[in-house]
C-alpha positions in Angstrom: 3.0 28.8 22.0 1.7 25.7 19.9 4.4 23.8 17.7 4.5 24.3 14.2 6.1 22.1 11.1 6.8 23.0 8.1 6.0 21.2 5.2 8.9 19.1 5.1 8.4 18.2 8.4 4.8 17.4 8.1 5.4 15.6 4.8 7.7 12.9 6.8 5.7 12.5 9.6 2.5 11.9 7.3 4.2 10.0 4.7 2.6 12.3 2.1 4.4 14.3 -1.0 5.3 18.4 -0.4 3.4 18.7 -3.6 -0.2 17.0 -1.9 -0.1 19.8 1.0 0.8 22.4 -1.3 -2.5 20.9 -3.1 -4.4 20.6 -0.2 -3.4 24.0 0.7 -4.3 25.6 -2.7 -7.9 23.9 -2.6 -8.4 25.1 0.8 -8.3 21.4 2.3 -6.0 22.4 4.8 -5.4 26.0 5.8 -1.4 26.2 7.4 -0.7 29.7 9.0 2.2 31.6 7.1 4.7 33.2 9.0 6.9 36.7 7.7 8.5 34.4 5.3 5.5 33.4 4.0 6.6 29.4 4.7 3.4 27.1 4.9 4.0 26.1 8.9 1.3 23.2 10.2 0.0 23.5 13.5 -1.1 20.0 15.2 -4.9 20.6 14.3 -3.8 20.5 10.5 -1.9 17.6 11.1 -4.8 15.9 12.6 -6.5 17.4 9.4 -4.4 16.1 7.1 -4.5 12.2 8.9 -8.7 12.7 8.9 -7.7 13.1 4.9 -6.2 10.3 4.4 -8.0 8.0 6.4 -11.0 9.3 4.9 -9.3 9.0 0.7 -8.8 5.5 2.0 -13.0 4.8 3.0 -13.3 6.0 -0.5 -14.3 9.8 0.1 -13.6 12.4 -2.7 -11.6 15.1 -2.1 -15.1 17.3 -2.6 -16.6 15.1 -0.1 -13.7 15.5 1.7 -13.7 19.1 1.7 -17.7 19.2 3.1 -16.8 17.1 5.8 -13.7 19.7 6.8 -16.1 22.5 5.9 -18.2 21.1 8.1 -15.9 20.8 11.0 -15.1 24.3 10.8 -18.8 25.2 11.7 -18.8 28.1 14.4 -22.6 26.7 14.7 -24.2 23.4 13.9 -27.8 22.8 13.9 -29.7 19.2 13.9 -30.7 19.6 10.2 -27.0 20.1 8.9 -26.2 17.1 11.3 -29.2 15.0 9.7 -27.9 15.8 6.1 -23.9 15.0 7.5 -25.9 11.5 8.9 -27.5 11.1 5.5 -24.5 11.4 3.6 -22.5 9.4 5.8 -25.5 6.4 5.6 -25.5 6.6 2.0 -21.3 6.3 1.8 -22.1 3.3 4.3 -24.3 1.8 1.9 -21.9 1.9 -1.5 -19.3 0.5 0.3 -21.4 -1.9 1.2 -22.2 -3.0 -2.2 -18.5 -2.7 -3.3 -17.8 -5.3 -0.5 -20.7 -7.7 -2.1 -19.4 -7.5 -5.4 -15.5 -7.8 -4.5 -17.2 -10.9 -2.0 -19.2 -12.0 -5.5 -15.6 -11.4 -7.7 -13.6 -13.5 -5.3 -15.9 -16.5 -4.4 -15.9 -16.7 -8.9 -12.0 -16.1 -8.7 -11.7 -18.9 -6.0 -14.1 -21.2 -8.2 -12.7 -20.5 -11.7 -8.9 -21.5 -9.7 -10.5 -24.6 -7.9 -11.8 -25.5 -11.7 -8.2 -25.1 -13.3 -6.6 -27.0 -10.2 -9.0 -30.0 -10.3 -10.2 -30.1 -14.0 -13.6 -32.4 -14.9 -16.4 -31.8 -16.8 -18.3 -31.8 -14.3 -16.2 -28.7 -12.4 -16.5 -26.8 -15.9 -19.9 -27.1 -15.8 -19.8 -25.8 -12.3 -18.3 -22.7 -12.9 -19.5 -22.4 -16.3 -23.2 -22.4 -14.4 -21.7 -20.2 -12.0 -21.0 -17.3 -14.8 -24.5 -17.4 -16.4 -25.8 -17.2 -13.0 -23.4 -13.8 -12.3 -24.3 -12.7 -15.7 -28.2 -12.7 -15.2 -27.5 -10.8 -11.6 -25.7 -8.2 -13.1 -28.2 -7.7 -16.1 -31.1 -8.0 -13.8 -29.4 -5.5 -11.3 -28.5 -3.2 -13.9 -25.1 -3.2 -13.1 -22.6 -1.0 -15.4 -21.3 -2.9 -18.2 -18.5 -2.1 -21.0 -20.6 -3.3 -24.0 -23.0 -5.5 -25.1 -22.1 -9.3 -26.1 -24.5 -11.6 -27.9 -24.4 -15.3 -27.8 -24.3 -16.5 -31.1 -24.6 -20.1 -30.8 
């Protein structure tokens, strides 16, 4: 017989709250056997499960993603066109972070820039960085990046 933990015990050994795998549980994340006393108990599949989870929350995946991807495990069969849609989804993931890791690369090169400026004050280091922020600014415009509102120049 397989060991089972309950949720206390898998709680610890995950590092996660009771109240996530009672979550996980209701939204069908995670599906822990119930014995007679109808105790959530988590076989080491689950707990495998539930590290996929987090390792996946930390790549950035939605718990709707998330749930597809375990749905997808679960599979009795899996053709090549549901693996060529996983592949497609899993490209496209690749790709945003991707751009979140040039724009983070963009924020902290400005950052670094912006503190060298304060550090070793001139002129000429303003004008630097103050080149270096109109330059940003026409990126993200021309890019259509997301913005919180529209600022004019008024001088």
């Amino acid at each position: 017989m397989k060991p089972l933990y309950t949720i206390q015990e898998a709680a610890r050994m995950l590092g996660m709250s009771k109240d996530t795998l009672r979550y996980y549980d209701k939204i069908g994340l995670v599906k822990p056997v119930r014995e007679g006393n109808r105790y959530r108990m988590y076989s080491a599949e689950e707990l495998i499960d539930l590290m996929n989870i987090q390792i996946m929350q930390y790549a950035g995946f939605s718990l709707e993603e998330i749930k597809g991807w375990i749905d997808f495990r679960r599979m009795e069969r899996i053709d090549p066109e549901t693996c060529a849609e996983a592949a497609a989804f899993l490209e496209a993931k690749h790709a945003e972070i991707h751009r979140k890791i040039e724009h983070l690369e963009r924020v902290s090169h400005l950052l670094r820039l912006a503190a060298d400026t304060m550090r070793n004050y001139s002129p000429e280091s303003d004008a630097r960085l103050a080149a270096h922020v109109r330059e940003l600014y026409r990126d993200i415009r021309a890019g259509g990046q997301p913005h919180q509102e529209e600022v004019c120049d008024k001088s």
